[in-house]
N, CA, C, O and CB atoms as a CASP TS submission, in Angstrom:
PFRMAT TS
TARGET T0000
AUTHOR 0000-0000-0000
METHOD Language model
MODEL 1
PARENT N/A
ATOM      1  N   UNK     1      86.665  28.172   9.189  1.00  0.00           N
ATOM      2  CA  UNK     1      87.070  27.822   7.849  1.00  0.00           C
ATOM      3  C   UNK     1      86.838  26.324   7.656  1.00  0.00           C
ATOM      4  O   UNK     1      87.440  25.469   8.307  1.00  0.00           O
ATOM      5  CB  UNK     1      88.556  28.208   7.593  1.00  0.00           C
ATOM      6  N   UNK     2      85.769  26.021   6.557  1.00  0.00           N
ATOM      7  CA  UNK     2      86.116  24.365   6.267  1.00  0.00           C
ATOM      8  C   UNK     2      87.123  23.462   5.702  1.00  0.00           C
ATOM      9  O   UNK     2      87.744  24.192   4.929  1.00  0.00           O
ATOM     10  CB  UNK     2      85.375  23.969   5.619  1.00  0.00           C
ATOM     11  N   UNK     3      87.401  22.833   5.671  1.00  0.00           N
ATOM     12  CA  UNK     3      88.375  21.456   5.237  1.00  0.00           C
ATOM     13  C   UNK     3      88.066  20.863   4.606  1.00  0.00           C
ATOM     14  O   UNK     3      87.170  20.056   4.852  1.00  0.00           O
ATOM     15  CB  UNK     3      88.739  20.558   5.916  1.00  0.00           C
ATOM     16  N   UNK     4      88.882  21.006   3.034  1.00  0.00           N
ATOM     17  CA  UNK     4      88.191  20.108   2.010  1.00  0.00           C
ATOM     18  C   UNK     4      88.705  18.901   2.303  1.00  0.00           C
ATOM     19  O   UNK     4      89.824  18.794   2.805  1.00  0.00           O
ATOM     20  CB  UNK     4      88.395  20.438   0.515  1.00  0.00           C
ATOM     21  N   UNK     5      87.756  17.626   1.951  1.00  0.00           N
ATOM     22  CA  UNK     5      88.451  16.283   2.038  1.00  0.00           C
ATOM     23  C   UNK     5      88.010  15.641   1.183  1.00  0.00           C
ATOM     24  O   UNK     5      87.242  16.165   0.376  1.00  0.00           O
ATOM     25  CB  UNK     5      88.382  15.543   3.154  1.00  0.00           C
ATOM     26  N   UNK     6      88.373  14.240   1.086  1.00  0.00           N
ATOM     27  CA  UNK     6      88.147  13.242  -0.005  1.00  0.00           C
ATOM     28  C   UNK     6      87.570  11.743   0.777  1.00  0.00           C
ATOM     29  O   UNK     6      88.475  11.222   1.428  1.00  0.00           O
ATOM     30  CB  UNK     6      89.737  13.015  -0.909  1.00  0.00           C
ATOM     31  N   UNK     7      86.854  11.327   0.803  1.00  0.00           N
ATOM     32  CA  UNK     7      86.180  10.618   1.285  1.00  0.00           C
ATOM     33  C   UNK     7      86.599   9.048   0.315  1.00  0.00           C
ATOM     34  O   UNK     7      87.416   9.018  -0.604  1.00  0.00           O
ATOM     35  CB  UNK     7      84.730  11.327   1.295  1.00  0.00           C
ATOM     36  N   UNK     8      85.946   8.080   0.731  1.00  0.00           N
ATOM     37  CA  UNK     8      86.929   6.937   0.738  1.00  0.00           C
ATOM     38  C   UNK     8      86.609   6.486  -0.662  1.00  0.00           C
ATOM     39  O   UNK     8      87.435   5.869  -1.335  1.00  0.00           O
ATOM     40  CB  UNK     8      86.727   5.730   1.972  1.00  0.00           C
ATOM     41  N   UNK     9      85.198   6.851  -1.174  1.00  0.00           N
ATOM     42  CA  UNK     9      84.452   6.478  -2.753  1.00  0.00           C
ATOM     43  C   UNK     9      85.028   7.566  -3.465  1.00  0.00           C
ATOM     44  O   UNK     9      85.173   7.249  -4.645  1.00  0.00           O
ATOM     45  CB  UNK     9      82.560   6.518  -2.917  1.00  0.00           C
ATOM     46  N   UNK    10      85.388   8.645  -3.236  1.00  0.00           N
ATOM     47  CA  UNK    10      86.149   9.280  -3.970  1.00  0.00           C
ATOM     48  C   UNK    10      85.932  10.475  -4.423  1.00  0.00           C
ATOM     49  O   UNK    10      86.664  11.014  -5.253  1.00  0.00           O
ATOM     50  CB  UNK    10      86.357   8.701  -4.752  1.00  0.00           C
ATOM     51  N   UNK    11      84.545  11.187  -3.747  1.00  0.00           N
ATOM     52  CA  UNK    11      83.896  12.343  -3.751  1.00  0.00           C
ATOM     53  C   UNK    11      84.913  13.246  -2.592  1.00  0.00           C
ATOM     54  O   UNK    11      85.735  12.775  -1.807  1.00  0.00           O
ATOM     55  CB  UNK    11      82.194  12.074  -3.354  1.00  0.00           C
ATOM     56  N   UNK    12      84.567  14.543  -2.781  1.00  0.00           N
ATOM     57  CA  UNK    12      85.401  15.988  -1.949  1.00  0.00           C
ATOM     58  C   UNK    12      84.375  16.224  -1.462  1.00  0.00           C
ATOM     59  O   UNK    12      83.378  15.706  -1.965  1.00  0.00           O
ATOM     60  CB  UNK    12      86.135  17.414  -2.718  1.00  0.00           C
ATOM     61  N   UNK    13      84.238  17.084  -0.318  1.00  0.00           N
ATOM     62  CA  UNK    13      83.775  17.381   0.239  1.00  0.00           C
ATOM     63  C   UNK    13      84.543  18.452   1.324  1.00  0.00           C
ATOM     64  O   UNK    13      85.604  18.111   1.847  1.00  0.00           O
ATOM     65  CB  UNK    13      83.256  16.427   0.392  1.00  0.00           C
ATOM     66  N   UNK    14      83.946  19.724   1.609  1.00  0.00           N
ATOM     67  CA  UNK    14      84.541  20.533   2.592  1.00  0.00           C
ATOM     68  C   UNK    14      83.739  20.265   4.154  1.00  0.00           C
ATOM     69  O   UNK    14      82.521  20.081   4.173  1.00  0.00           O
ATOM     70  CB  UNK    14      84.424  22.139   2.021  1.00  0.00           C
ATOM     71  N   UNK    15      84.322  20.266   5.062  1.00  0.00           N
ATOM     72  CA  UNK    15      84.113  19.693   6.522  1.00  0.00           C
ATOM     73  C   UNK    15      84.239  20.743   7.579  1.00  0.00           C
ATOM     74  O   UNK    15      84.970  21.622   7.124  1.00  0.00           O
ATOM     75  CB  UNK    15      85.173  18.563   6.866  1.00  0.00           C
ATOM     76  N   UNK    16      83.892  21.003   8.651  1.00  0.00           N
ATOM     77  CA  UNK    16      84.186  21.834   9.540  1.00  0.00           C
ATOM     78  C   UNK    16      85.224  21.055  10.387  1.00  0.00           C
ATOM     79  O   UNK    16      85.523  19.867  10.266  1.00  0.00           O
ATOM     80  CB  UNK    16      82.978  22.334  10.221  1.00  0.00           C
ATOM     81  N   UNK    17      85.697  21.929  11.239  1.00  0.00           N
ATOM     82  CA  UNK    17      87.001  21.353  11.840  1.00  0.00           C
ATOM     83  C   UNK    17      86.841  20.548  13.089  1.00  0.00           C
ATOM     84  O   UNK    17      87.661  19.887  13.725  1.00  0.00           O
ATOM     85  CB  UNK    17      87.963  22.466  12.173  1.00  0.00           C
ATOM     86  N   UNK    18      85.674  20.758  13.257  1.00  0.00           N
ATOM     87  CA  UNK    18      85.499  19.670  14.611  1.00  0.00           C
ATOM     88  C   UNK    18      85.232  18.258  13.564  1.00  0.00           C
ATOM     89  O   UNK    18      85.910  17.235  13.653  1.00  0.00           O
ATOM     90  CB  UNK    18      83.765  20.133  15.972  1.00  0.00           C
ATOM     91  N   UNK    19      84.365  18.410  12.803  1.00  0.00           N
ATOM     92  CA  UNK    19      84.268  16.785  12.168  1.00  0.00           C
ATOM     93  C   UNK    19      85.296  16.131  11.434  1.00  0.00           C
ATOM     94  O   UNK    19      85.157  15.175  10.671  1.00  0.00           O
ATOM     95  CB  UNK    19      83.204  16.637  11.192  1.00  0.00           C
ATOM     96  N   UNK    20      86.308  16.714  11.724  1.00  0.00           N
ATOM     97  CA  UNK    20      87.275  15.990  10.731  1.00  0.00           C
ATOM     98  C   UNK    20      88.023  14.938  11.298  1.00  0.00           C
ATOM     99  O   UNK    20      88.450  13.974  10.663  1.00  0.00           O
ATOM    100  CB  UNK    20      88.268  16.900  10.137  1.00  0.00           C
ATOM    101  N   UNK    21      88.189  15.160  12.621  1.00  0.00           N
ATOM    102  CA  UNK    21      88.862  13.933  13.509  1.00  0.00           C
ATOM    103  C   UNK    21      87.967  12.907  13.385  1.00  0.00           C
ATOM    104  O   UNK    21      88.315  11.759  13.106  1.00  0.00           O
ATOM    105  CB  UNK    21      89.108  14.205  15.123  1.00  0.00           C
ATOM    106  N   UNK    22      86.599  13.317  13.614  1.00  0.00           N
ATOM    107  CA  UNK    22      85.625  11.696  13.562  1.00  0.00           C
ATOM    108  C   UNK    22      85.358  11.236  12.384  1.00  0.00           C
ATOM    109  O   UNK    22      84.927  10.102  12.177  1.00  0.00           O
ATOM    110  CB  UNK    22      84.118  11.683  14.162  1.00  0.00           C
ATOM    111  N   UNK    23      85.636  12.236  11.366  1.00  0.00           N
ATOM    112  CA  UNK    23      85.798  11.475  10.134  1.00  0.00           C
ATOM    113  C   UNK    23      87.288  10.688   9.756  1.00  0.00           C
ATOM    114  O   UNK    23      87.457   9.963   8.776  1.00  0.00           O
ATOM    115  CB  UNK    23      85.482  12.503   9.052  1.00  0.00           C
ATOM    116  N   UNK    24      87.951  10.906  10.426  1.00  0.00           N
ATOM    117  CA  UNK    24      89.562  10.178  10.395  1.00  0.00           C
ATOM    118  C   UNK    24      89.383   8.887  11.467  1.00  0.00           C
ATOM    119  O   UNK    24      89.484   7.694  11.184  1.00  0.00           O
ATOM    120  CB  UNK    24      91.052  11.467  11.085  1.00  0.00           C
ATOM    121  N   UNK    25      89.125   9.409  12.622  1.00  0.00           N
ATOM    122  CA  UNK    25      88.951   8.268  13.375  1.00  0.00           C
ATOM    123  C   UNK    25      87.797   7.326  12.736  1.00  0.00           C
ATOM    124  O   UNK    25      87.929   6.340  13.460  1.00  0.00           O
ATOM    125  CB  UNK    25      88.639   8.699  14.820  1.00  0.00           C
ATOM    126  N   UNK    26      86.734   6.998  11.826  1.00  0.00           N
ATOM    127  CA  UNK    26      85.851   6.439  11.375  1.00  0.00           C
ATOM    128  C   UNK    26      86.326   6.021   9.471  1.00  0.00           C
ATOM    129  O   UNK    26      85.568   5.789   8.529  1.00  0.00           O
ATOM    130  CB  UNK    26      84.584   7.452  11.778  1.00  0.00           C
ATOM    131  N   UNK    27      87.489   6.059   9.507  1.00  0.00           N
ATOM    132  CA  UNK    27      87.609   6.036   8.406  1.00  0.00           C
ATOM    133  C   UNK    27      87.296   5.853   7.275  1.00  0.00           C
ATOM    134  O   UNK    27      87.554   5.040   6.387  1.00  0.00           O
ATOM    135  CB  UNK    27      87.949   5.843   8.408  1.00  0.00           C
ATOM    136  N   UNK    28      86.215   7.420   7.520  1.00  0.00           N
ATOM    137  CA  UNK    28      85.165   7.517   6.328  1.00  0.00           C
ATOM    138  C   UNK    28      85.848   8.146   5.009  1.00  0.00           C
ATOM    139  O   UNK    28      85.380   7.916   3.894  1.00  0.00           O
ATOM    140  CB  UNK    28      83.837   8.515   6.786  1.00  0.00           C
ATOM    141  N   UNK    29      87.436   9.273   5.288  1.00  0.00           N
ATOM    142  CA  UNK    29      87.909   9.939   4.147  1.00  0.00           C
ATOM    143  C   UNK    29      89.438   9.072   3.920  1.00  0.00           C
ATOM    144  O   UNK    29      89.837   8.231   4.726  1.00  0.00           O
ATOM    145  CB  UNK    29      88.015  11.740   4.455  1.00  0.00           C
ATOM    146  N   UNK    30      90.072   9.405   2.850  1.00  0.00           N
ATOM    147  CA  UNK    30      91.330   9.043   2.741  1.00  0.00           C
ATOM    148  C   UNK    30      92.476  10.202   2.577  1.00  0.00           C
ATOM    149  O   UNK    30      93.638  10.052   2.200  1.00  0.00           O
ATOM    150  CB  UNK    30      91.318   8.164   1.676  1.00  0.00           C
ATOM    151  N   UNK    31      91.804  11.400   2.970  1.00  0.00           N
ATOM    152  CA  UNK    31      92.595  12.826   2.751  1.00  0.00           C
ATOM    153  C   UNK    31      91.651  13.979   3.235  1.00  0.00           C
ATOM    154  O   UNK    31      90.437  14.107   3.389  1.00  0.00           O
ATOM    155  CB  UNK    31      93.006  13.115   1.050  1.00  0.00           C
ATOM    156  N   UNK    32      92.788  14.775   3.406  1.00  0.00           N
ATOM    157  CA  UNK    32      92.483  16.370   3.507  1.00  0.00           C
ATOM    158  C   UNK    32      93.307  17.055   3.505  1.00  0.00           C
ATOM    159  O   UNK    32      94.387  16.635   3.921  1.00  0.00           O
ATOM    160  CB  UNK    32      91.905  16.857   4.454  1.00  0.00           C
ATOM    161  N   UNK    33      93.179  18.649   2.964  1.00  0.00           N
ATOM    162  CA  UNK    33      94.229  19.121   3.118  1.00  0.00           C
ATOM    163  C   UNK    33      94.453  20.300   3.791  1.00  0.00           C
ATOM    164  O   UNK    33      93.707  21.241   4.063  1.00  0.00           O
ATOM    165  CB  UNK    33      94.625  19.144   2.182  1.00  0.00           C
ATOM    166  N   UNK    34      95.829  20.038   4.050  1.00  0.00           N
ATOM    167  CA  UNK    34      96.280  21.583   4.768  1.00  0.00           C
ATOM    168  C   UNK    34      96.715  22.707   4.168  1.00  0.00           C
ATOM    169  O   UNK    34      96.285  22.835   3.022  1.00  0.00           O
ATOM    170  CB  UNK    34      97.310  21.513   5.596  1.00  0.00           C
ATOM    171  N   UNK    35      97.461  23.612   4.576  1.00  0.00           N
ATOM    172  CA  UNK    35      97.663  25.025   3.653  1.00  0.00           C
ATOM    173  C   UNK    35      98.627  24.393   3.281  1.00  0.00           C
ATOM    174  O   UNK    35      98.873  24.910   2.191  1.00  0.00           O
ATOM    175  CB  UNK    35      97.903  26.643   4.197  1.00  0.00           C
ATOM    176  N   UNK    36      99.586  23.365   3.497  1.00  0.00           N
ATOM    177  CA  UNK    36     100.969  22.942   3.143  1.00  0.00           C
ATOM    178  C   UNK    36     100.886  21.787   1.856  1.00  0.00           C
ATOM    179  O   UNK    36     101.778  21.589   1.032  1.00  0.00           O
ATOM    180  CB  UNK    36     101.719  22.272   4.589  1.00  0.00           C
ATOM    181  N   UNK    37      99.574  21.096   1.927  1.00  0.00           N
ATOM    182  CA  UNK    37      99.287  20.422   1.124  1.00  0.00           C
ATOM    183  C   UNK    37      97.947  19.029   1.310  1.00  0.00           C
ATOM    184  O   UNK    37      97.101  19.033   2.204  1.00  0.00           O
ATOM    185  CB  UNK    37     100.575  20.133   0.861  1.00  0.00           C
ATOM    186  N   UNK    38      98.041  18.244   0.523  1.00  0.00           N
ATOM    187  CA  UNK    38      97.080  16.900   1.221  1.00  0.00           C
ATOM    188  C   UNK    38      97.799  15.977   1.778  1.00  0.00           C
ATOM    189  O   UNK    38      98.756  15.442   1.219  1.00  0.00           O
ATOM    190  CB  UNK    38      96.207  16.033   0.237  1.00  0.00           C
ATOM    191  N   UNK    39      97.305  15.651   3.194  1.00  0.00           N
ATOM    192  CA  UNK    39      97.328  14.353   4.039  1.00  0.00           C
ATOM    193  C   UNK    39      96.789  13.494   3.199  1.00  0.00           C
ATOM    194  O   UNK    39      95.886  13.786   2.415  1.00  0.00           O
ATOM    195  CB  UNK    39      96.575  14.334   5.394  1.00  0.00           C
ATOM    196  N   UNK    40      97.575  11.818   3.371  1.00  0.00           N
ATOM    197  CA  UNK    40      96.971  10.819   2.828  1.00  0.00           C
ATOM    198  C   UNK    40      96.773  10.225   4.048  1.00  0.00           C
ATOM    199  O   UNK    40      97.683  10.309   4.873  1.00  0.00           O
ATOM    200  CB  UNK    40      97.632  10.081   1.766  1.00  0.00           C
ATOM    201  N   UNK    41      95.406   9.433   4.422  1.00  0.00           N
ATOM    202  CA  UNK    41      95.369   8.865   5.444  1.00  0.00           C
ATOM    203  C   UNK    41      95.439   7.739   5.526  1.00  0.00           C
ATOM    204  O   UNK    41      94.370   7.291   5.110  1.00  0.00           O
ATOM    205  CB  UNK    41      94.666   9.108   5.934  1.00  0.00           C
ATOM    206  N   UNK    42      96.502   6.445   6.022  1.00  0.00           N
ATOM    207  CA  UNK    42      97.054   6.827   6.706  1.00  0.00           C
ATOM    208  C   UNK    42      98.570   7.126   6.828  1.00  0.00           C
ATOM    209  O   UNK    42      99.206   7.017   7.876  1.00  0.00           O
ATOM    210  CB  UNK    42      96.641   6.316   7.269  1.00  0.00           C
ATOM    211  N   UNK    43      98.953   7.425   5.916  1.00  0.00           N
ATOM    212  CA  UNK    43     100.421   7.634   5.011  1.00  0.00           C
ATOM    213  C   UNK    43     101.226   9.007   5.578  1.00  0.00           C
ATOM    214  O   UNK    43     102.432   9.183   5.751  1.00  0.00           O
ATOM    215  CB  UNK    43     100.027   7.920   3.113  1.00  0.00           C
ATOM    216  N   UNK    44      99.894  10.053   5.833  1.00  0.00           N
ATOM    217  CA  UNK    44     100.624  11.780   6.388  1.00  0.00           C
ATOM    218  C   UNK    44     100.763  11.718   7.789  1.00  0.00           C
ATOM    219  O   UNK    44     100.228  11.104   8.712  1.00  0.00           O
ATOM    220  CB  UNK    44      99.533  13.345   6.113  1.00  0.00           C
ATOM    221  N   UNK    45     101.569  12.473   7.661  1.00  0.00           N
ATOM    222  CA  UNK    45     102.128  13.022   9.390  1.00  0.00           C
ATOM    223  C   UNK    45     100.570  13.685   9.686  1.00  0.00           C
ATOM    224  O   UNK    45      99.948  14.440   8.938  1.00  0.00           O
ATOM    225  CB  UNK    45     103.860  14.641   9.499  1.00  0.00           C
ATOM    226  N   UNK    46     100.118  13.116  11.116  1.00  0.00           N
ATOM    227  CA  UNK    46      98.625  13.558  11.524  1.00  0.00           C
ATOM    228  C   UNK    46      99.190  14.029  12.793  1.00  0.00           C
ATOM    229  O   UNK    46     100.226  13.617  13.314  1.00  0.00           O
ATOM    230  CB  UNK    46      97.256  12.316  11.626  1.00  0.00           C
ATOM    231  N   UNK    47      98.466  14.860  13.196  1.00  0.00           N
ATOM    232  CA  UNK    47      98.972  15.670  14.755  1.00  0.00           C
ATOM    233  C   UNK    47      97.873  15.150  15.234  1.00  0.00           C
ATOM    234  O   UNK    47      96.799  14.910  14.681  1.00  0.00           O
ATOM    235  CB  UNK    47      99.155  17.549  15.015  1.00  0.00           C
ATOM    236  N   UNK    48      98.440  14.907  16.943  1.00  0.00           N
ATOM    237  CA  UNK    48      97.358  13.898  17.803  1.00  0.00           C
ATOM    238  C   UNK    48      96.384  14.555  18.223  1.00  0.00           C
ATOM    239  O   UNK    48      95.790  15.388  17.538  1.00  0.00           O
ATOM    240  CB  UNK    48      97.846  13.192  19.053  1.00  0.00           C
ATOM    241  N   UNK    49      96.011  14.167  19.783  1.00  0.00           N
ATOM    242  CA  UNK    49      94.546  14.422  19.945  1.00  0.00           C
ATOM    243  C   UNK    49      94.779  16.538  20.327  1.00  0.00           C
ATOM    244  O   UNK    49      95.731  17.201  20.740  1.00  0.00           O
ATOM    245  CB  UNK    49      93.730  13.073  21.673  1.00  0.00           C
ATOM    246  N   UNK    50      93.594  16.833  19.974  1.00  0.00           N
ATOM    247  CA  UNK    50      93.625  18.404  20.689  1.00  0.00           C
ATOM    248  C   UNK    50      94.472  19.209  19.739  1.00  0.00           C
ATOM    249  O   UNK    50      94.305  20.427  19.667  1.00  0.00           O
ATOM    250  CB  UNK    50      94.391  18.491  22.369  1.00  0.00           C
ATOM    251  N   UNK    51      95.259  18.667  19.098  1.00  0.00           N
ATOM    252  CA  UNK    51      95.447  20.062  18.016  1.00  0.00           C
ATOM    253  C   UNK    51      97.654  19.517  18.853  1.00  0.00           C
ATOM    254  O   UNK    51      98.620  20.277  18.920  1.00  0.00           O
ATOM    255  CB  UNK    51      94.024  22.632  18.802  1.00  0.00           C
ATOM    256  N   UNK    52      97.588  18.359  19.180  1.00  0.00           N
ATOM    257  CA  UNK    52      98.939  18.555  19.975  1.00  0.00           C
ATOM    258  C   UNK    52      99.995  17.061  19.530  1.00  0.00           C
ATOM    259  O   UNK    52      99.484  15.946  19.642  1.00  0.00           O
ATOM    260  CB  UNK    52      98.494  18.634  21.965  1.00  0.00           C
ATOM    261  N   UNK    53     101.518  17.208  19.017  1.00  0.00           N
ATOM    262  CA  UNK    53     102.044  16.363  18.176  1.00  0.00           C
ATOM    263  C   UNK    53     103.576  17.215  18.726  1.00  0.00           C
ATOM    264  O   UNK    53     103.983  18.376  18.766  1.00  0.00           O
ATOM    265  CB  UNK    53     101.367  16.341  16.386  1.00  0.00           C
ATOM    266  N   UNK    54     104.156  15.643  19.148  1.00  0.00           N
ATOM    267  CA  UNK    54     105.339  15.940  19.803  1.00  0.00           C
ATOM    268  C   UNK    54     106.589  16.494  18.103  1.00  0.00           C
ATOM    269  O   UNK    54     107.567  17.238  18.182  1.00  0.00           O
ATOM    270  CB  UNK    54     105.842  14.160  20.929  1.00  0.00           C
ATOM    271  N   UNK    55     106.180  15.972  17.106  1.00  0.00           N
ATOM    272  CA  UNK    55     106.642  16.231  15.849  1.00  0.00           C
ATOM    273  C   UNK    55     106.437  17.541  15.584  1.00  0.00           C
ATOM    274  O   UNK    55     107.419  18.224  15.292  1.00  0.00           O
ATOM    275  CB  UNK    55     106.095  15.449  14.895  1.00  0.00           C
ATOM    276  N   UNK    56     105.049  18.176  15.638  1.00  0.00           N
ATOM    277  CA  UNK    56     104.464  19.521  15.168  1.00  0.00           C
ATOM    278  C   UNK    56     105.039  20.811  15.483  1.00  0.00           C
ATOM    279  O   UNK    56     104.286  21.366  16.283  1.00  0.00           O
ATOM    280  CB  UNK    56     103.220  19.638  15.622  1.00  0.00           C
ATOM    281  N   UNK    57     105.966  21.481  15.229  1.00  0.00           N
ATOM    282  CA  UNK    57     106.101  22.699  16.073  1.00  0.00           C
ATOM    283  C   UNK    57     105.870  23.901  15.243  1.00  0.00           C
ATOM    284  O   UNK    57     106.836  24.657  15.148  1.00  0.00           O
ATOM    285  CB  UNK    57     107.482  22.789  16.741  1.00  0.00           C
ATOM    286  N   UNK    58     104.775  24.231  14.619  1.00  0.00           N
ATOM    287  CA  UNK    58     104.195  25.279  13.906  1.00  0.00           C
ATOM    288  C   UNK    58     103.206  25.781  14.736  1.00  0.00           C
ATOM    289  O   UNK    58     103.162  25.258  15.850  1.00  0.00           O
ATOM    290  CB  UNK    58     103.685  24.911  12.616  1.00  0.00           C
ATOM    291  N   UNK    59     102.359  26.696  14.486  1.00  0.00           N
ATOM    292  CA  UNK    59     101.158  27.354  14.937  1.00  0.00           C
ATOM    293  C   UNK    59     100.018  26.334  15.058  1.00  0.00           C
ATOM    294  O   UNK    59      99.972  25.264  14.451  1.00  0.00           O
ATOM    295  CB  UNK    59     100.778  28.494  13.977  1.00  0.00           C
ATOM    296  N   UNK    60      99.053  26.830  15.968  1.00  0.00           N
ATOM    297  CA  UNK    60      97.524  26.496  15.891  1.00  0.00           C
ATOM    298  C   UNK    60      96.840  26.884  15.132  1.00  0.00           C
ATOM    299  O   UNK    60      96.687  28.081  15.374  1.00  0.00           O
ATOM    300  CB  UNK    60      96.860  26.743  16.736  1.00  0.00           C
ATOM    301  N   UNK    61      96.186  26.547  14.142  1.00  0.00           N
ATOM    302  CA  UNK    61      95.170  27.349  13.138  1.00  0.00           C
ATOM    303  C   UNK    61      94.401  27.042  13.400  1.00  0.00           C
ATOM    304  O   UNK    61      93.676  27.942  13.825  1.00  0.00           O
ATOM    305  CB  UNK    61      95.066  27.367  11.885  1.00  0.00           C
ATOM    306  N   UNK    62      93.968  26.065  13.428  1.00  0.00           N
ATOM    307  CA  UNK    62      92.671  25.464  13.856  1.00  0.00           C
ATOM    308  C   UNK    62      91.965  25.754  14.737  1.00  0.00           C
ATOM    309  O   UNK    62      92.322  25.688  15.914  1.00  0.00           O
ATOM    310  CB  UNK    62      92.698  24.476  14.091  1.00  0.00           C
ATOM    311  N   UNK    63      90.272  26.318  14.175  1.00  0.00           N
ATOM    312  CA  UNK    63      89.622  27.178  15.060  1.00  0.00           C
ATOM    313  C   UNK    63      89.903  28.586  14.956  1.00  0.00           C
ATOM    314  O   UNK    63      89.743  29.468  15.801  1.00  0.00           O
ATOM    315  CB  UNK    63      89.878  26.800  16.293  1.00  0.00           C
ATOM    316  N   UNK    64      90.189  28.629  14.200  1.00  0.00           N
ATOM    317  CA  UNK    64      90.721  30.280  14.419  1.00  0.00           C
ATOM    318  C   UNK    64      89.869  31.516  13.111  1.00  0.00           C
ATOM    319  O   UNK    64      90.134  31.406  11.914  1.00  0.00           O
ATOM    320  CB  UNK    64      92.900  30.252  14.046  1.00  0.00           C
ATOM    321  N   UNK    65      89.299  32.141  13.415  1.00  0.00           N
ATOM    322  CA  UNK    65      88.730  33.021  12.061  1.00  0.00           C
ATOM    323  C   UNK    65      89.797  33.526  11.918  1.00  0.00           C
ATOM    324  O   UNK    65      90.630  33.968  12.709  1.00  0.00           O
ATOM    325  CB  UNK    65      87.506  34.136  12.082  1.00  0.00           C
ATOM    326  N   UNK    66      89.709  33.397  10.236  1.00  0.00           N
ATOM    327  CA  UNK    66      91.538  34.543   9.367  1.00  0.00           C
ATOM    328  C   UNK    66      90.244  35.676   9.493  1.00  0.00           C
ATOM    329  O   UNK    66      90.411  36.845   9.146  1.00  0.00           O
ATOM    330  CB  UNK    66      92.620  34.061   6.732  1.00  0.00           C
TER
END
């Protein structure tokens, strides 16, 4: 499933889920969103490396075909 995001000029764009960390770490977008809503980056709660966040205690989706 892709990941729509918003990039820093202000265009959307949907992403696959491996590129979205190097687009966060490169701070090429300023958002994306989840099923819960949009991350502002760097303002949203971001879960760390690997899909793993001592905060996070929901499911893995990521990677996953619905």
């Amino acid at each position: 499933m892709r990941i729509p995001v918003q990039y820093i000029d202000g265009e959307f764009d949907f992403v696959d889920p491996e590129r979205l960390d190097e687009l966060i770490r490169s701070r090429m977008i300023i958002g994306f969103r989840r099923s819960d809503g949009w991350v502002r980056i760097p303002h949203g709660p971001l879960r760390g490396q690997n899909g793993t966040s001592a905060k996070y205690s929901g499911p893995e989706r990521r990677g996953r075909e619905a």
